[in-house]
ChimeraX commands (.cxc) that place a marker at each C-alpha (Angstrom):
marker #1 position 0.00,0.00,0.00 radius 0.5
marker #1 position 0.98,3.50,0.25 radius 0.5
marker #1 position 1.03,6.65,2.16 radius 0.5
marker #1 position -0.85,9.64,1.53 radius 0.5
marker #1 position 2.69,11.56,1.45 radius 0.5
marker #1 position 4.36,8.57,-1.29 radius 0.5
marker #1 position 0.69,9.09,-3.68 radius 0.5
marker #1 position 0.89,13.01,-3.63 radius 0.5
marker #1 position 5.16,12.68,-4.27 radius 0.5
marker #1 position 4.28,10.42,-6.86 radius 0.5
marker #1 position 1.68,12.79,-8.74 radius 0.5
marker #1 position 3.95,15.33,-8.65 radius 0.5
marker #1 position 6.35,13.52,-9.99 radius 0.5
marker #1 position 4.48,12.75,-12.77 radius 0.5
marker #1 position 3.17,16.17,-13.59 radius 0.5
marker #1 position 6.36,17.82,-13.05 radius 0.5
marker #1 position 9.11,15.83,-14.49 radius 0.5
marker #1 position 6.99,12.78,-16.49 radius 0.5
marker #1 position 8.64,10.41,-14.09 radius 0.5
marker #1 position 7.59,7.09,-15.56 radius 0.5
marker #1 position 8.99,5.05,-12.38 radius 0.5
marker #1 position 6.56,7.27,-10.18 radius 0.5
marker #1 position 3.51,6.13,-12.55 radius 0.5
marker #1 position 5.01,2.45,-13.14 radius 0.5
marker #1 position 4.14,3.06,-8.98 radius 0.5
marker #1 position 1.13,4.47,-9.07 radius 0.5
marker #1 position -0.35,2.18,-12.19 radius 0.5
marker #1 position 0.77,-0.84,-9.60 radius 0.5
marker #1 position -1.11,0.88,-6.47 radius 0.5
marker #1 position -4.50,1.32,-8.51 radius 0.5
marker #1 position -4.54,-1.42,-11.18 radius 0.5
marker #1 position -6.09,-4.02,-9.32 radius 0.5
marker #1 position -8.49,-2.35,-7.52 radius 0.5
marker #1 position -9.83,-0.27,-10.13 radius 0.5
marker #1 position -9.80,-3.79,-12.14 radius 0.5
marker #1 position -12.36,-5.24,-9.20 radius 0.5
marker #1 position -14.60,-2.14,-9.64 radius 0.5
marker #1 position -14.84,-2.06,-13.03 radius 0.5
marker #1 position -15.32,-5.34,-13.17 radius 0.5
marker #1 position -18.23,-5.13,-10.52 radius 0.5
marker #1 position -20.07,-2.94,-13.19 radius 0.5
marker #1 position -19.19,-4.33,-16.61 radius 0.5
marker #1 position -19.05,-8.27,-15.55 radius 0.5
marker #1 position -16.13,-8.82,-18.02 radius 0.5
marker #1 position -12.96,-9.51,-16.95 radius 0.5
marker #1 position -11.13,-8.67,-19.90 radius 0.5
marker #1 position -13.02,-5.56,-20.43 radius 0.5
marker #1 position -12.75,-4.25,-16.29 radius 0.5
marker #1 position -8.81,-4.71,-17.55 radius 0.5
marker #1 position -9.23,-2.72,-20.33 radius 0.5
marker #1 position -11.10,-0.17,-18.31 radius 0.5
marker #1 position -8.93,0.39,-15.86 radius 0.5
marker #1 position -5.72,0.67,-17.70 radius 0.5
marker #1 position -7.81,2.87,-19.92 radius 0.5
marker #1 position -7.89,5.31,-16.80 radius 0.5
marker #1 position -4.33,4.88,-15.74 radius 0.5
marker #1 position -3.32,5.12,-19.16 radius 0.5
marker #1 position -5.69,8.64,-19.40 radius 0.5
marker #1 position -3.53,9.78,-16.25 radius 0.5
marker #1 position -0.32,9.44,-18.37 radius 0.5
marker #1 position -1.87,11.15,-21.34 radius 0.5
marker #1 position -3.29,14.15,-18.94 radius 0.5
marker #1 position -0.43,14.39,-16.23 radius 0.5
marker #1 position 0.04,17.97,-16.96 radius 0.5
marker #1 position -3.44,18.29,-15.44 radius 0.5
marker #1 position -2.61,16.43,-12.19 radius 0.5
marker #1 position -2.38,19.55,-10.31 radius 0.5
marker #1 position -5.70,20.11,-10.39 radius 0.5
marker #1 position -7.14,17.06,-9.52 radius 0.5
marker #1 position -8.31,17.64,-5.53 radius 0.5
marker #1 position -8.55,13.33,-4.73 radius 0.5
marker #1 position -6.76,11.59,-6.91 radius 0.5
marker #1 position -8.74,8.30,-5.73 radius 0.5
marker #1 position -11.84,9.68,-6.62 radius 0.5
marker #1 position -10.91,10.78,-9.60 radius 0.5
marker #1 position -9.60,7.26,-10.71 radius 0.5
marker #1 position -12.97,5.48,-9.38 radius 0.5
marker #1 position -15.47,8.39,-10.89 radius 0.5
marker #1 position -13.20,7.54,-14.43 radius 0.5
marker #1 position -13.57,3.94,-13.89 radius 0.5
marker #1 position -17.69,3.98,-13.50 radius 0.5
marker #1 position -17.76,6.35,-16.26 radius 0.5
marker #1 position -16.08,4.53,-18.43 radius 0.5
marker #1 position -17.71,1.20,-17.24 radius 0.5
marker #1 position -20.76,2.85,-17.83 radius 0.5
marker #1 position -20.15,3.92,-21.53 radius 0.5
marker #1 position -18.90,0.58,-22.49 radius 0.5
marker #1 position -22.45,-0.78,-21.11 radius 0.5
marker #1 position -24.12,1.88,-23.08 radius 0.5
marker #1 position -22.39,0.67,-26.15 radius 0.5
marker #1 position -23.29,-2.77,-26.02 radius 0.5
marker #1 position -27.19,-1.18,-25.80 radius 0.5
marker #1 position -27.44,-2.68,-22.14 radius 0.5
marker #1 position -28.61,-1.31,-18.72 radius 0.5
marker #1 position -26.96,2.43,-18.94 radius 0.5
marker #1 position -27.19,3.08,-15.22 radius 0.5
marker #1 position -25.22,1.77,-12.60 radius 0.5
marker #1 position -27.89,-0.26,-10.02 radius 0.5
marker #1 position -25.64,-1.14,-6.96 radius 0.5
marker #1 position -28.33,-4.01,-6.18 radius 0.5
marker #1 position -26.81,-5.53,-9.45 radius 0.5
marker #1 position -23.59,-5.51,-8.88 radius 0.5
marker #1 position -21.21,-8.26,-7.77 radius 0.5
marker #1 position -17.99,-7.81,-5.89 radius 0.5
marker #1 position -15.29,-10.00,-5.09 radius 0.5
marker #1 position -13.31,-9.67,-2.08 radius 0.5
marker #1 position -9.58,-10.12,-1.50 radius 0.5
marker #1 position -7.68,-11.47,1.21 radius 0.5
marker #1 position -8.51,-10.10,4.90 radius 0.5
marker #1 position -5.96,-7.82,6.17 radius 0.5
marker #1 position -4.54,-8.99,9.02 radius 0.5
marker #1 position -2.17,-7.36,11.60 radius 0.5
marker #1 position -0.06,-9.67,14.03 radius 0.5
marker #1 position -3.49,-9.26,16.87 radius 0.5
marker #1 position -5.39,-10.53,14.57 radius 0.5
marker #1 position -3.16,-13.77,13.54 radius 0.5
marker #1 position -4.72,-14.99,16.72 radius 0.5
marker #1 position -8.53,-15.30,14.94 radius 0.5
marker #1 position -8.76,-18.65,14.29 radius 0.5
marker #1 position -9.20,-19.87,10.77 radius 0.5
marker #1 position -12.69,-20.88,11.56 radius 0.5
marker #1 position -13.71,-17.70,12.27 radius 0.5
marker #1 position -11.64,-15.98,9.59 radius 0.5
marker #1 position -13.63,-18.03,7.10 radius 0.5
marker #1 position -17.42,-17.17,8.95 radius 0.5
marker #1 position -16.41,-13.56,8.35 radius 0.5
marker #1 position -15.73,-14.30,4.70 radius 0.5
marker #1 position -18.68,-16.30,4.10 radius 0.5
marker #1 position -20.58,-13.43,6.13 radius 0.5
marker #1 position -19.35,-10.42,3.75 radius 0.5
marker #1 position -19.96,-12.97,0.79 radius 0.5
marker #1 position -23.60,-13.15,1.68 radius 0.5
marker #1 position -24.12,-9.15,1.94 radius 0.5
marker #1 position -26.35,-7.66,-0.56 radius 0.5
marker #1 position -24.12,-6.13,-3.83 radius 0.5
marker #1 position -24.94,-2.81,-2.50 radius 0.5
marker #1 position -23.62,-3.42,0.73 radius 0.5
marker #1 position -20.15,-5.64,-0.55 radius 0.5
marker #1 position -19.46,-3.60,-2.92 radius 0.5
marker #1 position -19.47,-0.29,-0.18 radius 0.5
marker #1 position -18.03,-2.62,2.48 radius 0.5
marker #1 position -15.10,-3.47,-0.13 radius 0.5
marker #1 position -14.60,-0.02,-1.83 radius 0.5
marker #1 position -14.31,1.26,2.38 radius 0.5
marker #1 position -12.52,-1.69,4.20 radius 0.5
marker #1 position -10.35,-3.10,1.17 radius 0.5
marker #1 position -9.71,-0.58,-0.74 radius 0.5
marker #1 position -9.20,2.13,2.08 radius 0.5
marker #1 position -11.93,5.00,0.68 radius 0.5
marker #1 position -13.47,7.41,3.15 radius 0.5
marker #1 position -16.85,7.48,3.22 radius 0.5
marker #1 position -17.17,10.52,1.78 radius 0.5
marker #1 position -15.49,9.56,-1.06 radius 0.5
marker #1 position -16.87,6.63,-1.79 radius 0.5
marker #1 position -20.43,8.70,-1.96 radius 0.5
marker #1 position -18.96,10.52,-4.86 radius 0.5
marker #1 position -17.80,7.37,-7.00 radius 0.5
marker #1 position -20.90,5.94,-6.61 radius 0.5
marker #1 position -23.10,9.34,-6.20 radius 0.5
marker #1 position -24.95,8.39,-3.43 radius 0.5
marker #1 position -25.02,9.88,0.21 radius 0.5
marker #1 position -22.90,9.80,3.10 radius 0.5
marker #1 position -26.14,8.49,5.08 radius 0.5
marker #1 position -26.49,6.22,2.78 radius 0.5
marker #1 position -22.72,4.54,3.16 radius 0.5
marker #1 position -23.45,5.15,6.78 radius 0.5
marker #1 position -26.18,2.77,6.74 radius 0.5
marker #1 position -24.63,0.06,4.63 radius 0.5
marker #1 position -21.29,-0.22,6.47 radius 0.5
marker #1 position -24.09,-0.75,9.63 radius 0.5
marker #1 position -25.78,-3.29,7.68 radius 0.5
marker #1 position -22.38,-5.20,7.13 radius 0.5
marker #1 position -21.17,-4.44,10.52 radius 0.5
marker #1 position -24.49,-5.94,11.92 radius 0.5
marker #1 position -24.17,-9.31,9.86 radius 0.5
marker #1 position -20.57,-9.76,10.39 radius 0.5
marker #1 position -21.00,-9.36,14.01 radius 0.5
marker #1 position -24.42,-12.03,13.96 radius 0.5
marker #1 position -21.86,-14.33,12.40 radius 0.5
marker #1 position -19.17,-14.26,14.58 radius 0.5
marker #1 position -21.50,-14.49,17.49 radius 0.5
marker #1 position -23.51,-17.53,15.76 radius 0.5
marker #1 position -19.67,-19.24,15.49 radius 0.5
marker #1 position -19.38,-18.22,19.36 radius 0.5
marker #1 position -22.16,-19.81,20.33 radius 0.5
marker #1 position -21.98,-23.22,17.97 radius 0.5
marker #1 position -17.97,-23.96,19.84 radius 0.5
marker #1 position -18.21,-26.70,22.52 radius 0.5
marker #1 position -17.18,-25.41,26.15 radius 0.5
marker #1 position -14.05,-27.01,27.30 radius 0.5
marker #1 position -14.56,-29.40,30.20 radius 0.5
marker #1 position -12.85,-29.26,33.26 radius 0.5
marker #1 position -11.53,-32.04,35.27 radius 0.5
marker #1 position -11.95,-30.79,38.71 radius 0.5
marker link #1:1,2 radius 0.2
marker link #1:2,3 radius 0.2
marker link #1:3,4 radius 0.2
marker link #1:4,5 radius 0.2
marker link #1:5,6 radius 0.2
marker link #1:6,7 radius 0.2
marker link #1:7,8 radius 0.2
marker link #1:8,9 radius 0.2
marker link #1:9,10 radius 0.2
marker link #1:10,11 radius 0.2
marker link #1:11,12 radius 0.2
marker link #1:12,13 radius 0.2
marker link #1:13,14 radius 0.2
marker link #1:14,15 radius 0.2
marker link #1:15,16 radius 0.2
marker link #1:16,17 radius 0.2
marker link #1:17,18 radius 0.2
marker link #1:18,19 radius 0.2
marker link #1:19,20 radius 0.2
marker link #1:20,21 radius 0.2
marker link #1:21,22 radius 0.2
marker link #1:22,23 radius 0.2
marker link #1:23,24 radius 0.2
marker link #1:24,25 radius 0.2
marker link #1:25,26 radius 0.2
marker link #1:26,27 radius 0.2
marker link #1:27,28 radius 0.2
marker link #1:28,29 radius 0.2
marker link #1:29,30 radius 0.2
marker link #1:30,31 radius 0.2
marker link #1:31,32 radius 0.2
marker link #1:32,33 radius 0.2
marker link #1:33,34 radius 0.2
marker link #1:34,35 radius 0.2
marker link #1:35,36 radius 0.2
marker link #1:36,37 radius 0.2
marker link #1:37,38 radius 0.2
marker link #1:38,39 radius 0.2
marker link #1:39,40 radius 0.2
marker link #1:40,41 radius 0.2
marker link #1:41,42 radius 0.2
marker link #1:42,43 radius 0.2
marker link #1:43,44 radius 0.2
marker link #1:44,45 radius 0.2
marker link #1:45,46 radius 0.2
marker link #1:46,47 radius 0.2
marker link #1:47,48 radius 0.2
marker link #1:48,49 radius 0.2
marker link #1:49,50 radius 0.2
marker link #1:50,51 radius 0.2
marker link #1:51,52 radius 0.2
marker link #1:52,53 radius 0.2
marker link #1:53,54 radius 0.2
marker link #1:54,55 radius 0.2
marker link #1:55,56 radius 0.2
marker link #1:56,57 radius 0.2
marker link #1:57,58 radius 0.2
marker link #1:58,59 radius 0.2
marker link #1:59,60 radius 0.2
marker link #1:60,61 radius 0.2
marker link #1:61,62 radius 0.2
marker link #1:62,63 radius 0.2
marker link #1:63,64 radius 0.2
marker link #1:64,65 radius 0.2
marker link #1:65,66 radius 0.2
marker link #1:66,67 radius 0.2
marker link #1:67,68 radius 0.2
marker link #1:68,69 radius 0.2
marker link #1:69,70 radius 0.2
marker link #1:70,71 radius 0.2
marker link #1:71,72 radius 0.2
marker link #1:72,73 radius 0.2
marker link #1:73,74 radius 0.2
marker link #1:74,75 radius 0.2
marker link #1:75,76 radius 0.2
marker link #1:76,77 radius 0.2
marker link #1:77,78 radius 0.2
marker link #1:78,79 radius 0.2
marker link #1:79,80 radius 0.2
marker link #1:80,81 radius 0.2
marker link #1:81,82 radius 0.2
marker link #1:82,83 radius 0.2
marker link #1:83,84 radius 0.2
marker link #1:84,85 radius 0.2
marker link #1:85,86 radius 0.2
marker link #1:86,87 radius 0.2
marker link #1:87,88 radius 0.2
marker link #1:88,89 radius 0.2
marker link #1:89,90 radius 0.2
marker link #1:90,91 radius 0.2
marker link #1:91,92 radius 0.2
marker link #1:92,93 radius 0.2
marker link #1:93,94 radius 0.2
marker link #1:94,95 radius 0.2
marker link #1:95,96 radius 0.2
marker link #1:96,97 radius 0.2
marker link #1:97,98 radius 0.2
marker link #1:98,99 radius 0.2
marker link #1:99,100 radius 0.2
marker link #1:100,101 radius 0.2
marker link #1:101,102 radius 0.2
marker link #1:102,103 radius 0.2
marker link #1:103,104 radius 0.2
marker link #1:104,105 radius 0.2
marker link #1:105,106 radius 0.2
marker link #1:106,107 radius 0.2
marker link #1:107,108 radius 0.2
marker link #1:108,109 radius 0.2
marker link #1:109,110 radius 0.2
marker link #1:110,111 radius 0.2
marker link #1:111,112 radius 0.2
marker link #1:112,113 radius 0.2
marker link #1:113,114 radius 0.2
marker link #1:114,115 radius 0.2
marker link #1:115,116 radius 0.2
marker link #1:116,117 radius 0.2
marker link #1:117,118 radius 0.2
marker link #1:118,119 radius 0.2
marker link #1:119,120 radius 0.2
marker link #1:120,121 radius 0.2
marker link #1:121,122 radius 0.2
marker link #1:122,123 radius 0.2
marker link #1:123,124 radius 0.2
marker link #1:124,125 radius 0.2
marker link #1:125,126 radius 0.2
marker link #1:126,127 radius 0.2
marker link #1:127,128 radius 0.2
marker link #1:128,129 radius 0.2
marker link #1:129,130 radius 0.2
marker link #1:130,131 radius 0.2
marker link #1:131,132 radius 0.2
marker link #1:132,133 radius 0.2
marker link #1:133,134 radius 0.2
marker link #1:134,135 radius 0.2
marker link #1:135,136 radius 0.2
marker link #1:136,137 radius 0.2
marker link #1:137,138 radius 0.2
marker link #1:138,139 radius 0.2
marker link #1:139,140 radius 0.2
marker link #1:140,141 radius 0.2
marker link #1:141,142 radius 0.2
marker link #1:142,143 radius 0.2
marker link #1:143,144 radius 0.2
marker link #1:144,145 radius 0.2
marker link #1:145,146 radius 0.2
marker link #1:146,147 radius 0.2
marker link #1:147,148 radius 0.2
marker link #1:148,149 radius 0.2
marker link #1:149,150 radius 0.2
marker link #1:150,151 radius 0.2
marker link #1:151,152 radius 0.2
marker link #1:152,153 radius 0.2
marker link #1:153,154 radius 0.2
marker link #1:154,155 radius 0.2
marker link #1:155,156 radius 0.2
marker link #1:156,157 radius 0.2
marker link #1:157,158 radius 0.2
marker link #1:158,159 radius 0.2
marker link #1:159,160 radius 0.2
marker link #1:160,161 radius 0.2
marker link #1:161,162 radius 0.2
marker link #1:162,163 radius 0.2
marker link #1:163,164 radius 0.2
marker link #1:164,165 radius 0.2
marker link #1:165,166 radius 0.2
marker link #1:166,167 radius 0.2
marker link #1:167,168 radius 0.2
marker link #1:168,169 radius 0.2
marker link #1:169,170 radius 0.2
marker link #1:170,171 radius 0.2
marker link #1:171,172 radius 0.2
marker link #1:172,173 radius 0.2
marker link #1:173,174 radius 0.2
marker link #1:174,175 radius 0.2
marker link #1:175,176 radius 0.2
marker link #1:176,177 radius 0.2
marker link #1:177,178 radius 0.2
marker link #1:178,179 radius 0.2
marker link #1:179,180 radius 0.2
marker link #1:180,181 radius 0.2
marker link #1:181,182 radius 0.2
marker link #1:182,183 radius 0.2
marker link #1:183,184 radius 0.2
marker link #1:184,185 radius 0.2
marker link #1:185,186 radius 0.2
marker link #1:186,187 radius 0.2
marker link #1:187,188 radius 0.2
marker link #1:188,189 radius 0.2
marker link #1:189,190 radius 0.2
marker link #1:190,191 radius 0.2
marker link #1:191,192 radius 0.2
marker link #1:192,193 radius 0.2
marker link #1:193,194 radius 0.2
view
């Protein structure tokens, strides 16, 4: 991953001085996930690959204009549905984004050296737990927890309000949390010889 300080050294970088190594950097840092979420929309996986070097490679093209870009993050994601959303326009299909529609997979939970501890059981009930969200919800829950968007931003990409990521990170929340307390309550007590 990367800092805050590393992304805005990089842009300027790029705008300033065309420093390929800083976009060979940032093309690494926002490939994959901009892959996920294009792939989300469009359902192709060779076309979410297209679409999302389509944006980095737009970044390369523009970089003079980098400057003026407040988030870069939301500016890749907001390319990324627009362009997602042309392509589905082109091939005369559904021409606005419903979130209910859209499916999301998740990568690999984070985990610091705390939570190494969580057994795999219940590392895998939390998977299956996001798994089973509705798209809305996994796809919010993803673009917030995996991904690393504020909430705020992630109301822009998908031009919805904060209220409205507020009450789908609850909804998540509130599932995970029935799971892992279902998996509390299935384990066998340990006995006691006394």
């Amino acid at each position: 991953m990367y800092s805050g300080e590393e992304l805005d050294m990089c842009l300027r970088q790029i705008a300033a001085a065309g420093c390929q190594q800083s976009y060979r950097r940032l093309f690494h840092w926002f490939y994959k996930p901009l892959k996920q979420f294009a792939l989300a929309i469009v359902k192709s996986p060779e076309q979410a690959e297209e679409i999302a070097a389509d944006v980095l490679v737009n970044i390369w093209r523009n970089r003079g204009q980098l400057p003026g870009i407040d988030n870069i993050r939301v500016y890749l994601y907001v390319s990324a549905r627009n362009i997602s959303l042309n392509y589905l326009k082109q091939q005369h299909r559904q021409a606005t984004l419903s979130l209910d529609d859209v499916s999301v997979s998740m990568g690999p939970l984070a985990m610091d050296p705390e939570q190494l501890f969580i057994s795999a059981e219940l590392v895998n009930r939390v998977r299956s737990a996001i798994d089973q969200l509705p798209p809305r919800c996994k796809l919010i829950f993803k673009l917030i927890r995996e991904d690393g968007l504020k909430y705020k931003e992630v109301a822009s990409i998908l031009d919805i309000s904060v209220n409205t990521i507020d009450n789908q990170m609850a909804i998540a929340f509130k599932k995970i949390s029935q799971a892992i307390h279902l998996d509390m309550t299935r384990r066998p007590v340990p006995r006691t010889e006394g």
